[in-house]
N, C-alpha and C positions, 0 to 999 in steps of 0.2 A: 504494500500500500504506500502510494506517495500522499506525505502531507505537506502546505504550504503556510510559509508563516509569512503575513504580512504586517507590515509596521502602520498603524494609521496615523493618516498626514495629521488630522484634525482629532486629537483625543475625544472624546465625548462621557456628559456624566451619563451613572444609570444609577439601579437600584439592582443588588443582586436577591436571590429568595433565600433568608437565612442567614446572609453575609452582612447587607448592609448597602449604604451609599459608596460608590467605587469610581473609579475610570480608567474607562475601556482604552488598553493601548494597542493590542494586538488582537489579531482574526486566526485563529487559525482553520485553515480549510483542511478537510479530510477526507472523505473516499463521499463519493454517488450515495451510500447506506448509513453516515452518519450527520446530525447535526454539525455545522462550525461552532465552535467552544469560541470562548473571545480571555485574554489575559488581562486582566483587572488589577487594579492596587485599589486598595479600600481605604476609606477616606480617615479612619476612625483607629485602627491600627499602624497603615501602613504596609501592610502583609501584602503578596502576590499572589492570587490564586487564578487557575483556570475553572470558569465558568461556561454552561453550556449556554446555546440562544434562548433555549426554553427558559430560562431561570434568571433572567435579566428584561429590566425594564427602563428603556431608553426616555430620557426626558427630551420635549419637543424644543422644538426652534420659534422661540417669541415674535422674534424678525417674519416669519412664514405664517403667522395665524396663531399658532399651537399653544397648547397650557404648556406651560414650562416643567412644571413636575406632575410624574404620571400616579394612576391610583395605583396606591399598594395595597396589595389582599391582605388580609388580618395574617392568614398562618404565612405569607412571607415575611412579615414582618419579626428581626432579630431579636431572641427573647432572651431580657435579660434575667442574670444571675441571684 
């Protein structure tokens, strides 16, 4: 299987499921049979994780129309300690 790692030009925020508030710096593409995962650093750590597209939630473009922050579902939201 060939996988492809791309750099994004334009970072972008999101919301991961679990994780938290992050942003998105890299894409990774993978085979015809799997979702692209994206490489994230969270806002709130600091940490690095790979995240799938399912489980990220991209905040809009204000300039375009859009709400700026998107809804988060109760059980993605990270639960504290």
């Amino acid at each position: 299987m060939i996988q492809t790692l791309h750099e994004i030009q334009n970072p972008f925020d999101a919301y991961a499921r679990q994780l938290g508030y992050c942003l998105v710096l890299f894409l990774i593409a993978g085979s015809n049979t799997s979702n692209p995962q994206f490489i994230v650093k969270l806002y709130h750590t600091g940490d690095i994780r790979v995240v799938d597209m399912v489980d990220l939630k991209m905040y809009g473009n204000p300039a375009a129309g859009e709400s700026l922050v998107p809804d988060i579902p109760e059980s993605w939201k990270v639960k504290s300690m």
